[in-house]
PyMOL CGO cylinders between C-alpha atoms (Angstrom):
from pymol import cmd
from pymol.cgo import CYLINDER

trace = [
    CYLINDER, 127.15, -78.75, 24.71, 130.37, -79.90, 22.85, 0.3, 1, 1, 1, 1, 1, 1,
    CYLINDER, 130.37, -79.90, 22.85, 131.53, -83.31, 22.62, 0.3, 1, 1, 1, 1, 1, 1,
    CYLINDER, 131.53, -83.31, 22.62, 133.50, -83.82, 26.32, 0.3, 1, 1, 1, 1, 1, 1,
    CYLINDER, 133.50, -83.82, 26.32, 134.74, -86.99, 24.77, 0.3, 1, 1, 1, 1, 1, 1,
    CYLINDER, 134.74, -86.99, 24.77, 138.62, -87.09, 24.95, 0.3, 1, 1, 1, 1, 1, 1,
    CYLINDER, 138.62, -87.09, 24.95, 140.65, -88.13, 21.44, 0.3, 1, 1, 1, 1, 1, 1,
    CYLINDER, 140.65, -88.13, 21.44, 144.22, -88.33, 22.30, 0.3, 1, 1, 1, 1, 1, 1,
    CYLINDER, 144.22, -88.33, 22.30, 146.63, -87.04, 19.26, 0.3, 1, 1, 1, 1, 1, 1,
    CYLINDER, 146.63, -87.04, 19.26, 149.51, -89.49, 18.79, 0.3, 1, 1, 1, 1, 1, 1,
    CYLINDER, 149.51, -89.49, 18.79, 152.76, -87.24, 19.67, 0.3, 1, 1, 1, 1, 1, 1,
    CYLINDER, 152.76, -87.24, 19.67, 156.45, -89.38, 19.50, 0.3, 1, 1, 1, 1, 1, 1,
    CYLINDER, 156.45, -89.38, 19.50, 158.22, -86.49, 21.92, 0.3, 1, 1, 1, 1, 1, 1,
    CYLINDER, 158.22, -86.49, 21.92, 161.41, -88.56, 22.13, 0.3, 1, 1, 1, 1, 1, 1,
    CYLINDER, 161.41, -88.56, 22.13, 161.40, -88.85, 17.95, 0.3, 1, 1, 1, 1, 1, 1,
    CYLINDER, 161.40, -88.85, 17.95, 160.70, -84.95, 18.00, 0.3, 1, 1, 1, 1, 1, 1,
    CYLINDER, 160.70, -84.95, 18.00, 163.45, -83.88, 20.45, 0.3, 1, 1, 1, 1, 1, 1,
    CYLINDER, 163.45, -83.88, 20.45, 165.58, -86.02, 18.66, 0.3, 1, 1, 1, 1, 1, 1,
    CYLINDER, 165.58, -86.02, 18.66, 165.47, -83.83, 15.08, 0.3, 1, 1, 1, 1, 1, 1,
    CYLINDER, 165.47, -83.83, 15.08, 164.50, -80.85, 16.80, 0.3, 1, 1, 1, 1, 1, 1,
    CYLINDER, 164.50, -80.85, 16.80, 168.16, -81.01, 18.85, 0.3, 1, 1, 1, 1, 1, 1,
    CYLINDER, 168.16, -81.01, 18.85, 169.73, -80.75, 15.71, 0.3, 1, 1, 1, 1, 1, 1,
    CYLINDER, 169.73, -80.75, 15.71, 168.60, -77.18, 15.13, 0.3, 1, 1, 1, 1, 1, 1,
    CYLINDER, 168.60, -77.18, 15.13, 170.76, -74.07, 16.19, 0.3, 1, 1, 1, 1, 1, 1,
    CYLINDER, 170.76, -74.07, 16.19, 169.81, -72.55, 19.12, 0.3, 1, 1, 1, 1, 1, 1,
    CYLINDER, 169.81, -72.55, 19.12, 167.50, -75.15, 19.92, 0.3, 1, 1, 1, 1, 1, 1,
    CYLINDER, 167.50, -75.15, 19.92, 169.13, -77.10, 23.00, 0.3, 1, 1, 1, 1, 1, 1,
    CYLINDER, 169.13, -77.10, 23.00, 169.48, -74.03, 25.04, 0.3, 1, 1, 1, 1, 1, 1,
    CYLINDER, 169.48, -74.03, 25.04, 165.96, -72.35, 24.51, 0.3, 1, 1, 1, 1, 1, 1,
    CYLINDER, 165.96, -72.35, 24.51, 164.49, -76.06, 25.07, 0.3, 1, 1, 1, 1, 1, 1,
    CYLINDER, 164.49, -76.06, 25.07, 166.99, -76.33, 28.24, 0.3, 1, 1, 1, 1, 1, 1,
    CYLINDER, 166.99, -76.33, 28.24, 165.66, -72.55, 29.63, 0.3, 1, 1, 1, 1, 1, 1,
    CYLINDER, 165.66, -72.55, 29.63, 161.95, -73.75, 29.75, 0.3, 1, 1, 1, 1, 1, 1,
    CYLINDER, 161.95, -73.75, 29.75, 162.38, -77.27, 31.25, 0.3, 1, 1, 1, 1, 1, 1,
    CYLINDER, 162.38, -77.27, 31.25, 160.46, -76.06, 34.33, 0.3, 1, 1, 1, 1, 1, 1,
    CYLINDER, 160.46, -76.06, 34.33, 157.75, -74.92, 32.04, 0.3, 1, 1, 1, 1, 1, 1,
    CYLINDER, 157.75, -74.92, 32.04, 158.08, -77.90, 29.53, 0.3, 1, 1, 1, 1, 1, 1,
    CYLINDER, 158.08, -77.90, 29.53, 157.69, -80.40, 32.94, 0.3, 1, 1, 1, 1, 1, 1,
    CYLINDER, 157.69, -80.40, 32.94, 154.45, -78.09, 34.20, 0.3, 1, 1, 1, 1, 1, 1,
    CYLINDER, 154.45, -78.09, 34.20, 153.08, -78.82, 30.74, 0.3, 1, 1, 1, 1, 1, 1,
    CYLINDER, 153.08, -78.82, 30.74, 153.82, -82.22, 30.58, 0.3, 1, 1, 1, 1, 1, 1,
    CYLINDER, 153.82, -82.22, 30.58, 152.27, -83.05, 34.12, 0.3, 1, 1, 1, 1, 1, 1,
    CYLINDER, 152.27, -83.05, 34.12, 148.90, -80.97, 33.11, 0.3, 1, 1, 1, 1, 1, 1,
    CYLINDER, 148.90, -80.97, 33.11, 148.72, -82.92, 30.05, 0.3, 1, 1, 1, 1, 1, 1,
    CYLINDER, 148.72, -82.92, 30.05, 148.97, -86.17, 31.47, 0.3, 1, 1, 1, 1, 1, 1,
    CYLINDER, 148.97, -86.17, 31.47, 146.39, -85.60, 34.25, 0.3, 1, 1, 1, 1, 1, 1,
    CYLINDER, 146.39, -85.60, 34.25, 143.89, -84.26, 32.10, 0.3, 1, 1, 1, 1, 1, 1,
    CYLINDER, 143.89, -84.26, 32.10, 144.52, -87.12, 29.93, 0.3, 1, 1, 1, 1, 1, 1,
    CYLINDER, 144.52, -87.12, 29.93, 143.84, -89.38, 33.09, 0.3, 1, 1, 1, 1, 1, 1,
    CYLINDER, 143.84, -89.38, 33.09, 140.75, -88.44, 33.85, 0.3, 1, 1, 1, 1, 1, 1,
    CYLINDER, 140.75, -88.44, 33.85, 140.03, -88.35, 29.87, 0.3, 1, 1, 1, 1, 1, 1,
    CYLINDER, 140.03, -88.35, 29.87, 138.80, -84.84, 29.98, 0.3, 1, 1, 1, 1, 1, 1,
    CYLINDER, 138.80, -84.84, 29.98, 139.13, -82.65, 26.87, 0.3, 1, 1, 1, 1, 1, 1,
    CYLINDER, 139.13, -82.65, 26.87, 140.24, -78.88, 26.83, 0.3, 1, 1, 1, 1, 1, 1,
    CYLINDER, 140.24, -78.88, 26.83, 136.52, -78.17, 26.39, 0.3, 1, 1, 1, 1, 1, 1,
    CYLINDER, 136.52, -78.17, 26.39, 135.69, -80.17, 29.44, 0.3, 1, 1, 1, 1, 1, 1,
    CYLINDER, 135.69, -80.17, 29.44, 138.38, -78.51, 31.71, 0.3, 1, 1, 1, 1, 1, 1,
    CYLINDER, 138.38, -78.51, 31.71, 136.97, -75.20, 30.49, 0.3, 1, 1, 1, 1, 1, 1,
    CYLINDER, 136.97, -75.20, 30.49, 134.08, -75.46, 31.27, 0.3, 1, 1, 1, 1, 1, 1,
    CYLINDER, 134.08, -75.46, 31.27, 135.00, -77.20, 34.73, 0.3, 1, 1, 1, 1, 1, 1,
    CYLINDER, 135.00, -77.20, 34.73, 136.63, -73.64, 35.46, 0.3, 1, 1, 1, 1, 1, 1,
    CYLINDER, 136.63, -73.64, 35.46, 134.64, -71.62, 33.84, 0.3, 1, 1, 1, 1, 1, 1,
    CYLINDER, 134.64, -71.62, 33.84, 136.68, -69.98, 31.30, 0.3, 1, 1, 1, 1, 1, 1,
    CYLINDER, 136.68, -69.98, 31.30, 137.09, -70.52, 27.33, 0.3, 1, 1, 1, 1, 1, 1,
    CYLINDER, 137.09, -70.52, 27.33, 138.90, -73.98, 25.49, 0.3, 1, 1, 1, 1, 1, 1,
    CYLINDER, 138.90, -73.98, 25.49, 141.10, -71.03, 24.30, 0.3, 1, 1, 1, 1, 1, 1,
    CYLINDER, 141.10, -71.03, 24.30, 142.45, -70.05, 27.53, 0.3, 1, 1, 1, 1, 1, 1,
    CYLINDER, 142.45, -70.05, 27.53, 142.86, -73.85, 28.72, 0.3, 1, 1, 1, 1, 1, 1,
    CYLINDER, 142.86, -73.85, 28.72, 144.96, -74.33, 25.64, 0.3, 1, 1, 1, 1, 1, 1,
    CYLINDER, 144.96, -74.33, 25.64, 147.04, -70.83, 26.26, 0.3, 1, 1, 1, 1, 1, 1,
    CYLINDER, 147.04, -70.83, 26.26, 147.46, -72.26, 29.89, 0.3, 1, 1, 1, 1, 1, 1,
    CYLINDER, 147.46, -72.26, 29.89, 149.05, -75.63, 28.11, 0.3, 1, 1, 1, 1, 1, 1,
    CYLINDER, 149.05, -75.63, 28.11, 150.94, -73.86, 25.84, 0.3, 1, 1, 1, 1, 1, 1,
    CYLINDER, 150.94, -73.86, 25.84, 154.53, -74.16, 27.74, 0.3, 1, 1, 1, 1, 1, 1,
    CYLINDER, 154.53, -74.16, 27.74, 156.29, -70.57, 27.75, 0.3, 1, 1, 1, 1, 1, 1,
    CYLINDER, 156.29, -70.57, 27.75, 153.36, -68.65, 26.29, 0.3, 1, 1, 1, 1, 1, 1,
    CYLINDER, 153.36, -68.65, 26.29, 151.51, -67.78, 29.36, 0.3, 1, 1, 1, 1, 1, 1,
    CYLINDER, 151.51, -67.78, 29.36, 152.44, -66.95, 32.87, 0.3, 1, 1, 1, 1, 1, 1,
    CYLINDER, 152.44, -66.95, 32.87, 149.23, -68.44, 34.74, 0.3, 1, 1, 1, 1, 1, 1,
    CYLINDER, 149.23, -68.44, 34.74, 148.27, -67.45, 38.35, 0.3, 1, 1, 1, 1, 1, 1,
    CYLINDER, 148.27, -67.45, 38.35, 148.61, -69.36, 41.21, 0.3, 1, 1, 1, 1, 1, 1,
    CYLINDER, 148.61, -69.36, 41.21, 144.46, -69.25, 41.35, 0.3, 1, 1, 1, 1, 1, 1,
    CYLINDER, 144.46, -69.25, 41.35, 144.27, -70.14, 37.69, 0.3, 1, 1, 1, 1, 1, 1,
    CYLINDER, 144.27, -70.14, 37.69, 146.52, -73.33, 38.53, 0.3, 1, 1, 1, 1, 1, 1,
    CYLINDER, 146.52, -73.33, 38.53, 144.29, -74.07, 41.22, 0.3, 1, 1, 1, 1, 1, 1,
    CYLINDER, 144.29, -74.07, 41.22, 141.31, -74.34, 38.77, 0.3, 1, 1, 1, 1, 1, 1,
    CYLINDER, 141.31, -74.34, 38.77, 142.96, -76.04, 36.77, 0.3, 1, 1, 1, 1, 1, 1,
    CYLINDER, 142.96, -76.04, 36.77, 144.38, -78.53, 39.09, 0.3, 1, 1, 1, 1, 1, 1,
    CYLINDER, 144.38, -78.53, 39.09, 140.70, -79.08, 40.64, 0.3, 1, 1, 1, 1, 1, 1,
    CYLINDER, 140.70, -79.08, 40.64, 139.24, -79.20, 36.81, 0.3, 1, 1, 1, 1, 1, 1,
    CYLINDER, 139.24, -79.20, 36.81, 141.37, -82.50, 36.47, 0.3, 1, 1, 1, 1, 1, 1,
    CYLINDER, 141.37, -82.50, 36.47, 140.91, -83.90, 39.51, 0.3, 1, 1, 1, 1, 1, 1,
    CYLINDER, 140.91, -83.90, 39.51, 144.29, -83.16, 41.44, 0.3, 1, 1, 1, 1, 1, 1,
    CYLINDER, 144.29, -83.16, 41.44, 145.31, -80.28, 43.82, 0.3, 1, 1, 1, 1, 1, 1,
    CYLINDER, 145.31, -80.28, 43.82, 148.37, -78.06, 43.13, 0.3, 1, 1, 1, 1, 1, 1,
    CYLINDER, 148.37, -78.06, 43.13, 151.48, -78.55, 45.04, 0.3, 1, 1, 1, 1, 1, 1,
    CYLINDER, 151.48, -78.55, 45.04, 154.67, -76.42, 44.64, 0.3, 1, 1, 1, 1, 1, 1,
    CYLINDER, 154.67, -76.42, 44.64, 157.65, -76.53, 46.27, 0.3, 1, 1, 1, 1, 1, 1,
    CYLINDER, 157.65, -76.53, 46.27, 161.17, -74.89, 46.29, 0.3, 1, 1, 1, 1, 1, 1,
    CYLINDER, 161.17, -74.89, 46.29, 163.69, -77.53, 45.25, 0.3, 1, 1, 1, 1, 1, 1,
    CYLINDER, 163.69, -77.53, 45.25, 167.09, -76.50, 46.34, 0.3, 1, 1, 1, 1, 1, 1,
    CYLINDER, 167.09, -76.50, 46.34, 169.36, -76.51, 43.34, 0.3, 1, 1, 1, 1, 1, 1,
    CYLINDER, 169.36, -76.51, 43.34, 172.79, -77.79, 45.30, 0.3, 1, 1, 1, 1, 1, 1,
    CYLINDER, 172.79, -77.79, 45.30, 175.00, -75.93, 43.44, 0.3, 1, 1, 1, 1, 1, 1,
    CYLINDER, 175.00, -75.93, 43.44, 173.36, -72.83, 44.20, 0.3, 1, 1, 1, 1, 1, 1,
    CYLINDER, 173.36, -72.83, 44.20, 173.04, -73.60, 47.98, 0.3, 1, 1, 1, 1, 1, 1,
    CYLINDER, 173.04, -73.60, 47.98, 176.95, -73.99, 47.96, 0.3, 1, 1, 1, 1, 1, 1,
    CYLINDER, 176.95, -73.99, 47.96, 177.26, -70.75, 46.49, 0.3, 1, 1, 1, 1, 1, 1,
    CYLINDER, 177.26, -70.75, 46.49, 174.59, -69.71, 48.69, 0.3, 1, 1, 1, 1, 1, 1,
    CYLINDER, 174.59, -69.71, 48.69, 176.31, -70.90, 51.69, 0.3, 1, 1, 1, 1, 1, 1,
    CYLINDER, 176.31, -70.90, 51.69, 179.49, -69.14, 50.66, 0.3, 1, 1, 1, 1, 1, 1,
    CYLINDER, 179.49, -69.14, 50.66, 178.03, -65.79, 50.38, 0.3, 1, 1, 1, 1, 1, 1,
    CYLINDER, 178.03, -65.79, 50.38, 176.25, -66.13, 53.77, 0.3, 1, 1, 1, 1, 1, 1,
    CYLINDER, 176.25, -66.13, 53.77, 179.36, -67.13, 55.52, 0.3, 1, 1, 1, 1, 1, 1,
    CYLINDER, 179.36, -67.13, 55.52, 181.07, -63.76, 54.01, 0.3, 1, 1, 1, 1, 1, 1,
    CYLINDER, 181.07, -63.76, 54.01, 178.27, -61.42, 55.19, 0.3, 1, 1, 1, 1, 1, 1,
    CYLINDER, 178.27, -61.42, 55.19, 178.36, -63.50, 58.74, 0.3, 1, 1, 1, 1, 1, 1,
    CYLINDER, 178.36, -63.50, 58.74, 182.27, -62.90, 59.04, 0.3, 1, 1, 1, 1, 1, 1,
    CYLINDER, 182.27, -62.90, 59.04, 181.85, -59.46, 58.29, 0.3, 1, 1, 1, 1, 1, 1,
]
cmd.load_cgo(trace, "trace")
């Protein structure tokens, strides 16, 4: 069995963001996976909570280190809803997801409703 032991890496993501913003092109693709980037961010922090390694989650859901680190691999993989369950269960936490309404949308939203209503 392989070591289940977890070894944080050190990772400065402020210090990173900071010279990565200075590349072109960078702001905006960083700024189109923010959902993704958060997703990531909140699986990495609850598996490193309950101190579990990527071996340890995959093996907790039955699948291969390789696929756990695909899954944490923010806008590489589109994972299932079921696969997010696993996962979620693996580290000890149940998967919520919601629909946040973006307000500037719902105006627009309104808007267009209020049109169709009027006829």
């Amino acid at each position: 069995m392989a070591d289940l032991k977890y070894k944080p890496v050190s990772h400065d993501h402020e210090a990173f963001l900071k010279k990565a913003s200075k590349r072109k092109g960078f702001r905006k693709a960083y700024g189109d996976l923010e959902e993704e980037y958060r997703l990531t961010r909140e699986m990495l922090a609850a598996r490193s909570k309950f101190g579990l390694t990527q071996e340890a989650v995959a093996e907790l859901m039955g699948t291969t280190k390789s696929a756990v680190s695909r899954l944490e691999a923010a806008g590489k993989h589109a994972p299932s809803l079921t696969t997010l369950k696993k996962y979620a269960r693996a580290v000890g936490c149940r998967l919520e997801i919601k629909l946040v309404p973006n307000t500037r949308l719902a105006k627009r939203s309104t808007r267009v409703a209020k049109k169709q209503a009027a006829g």
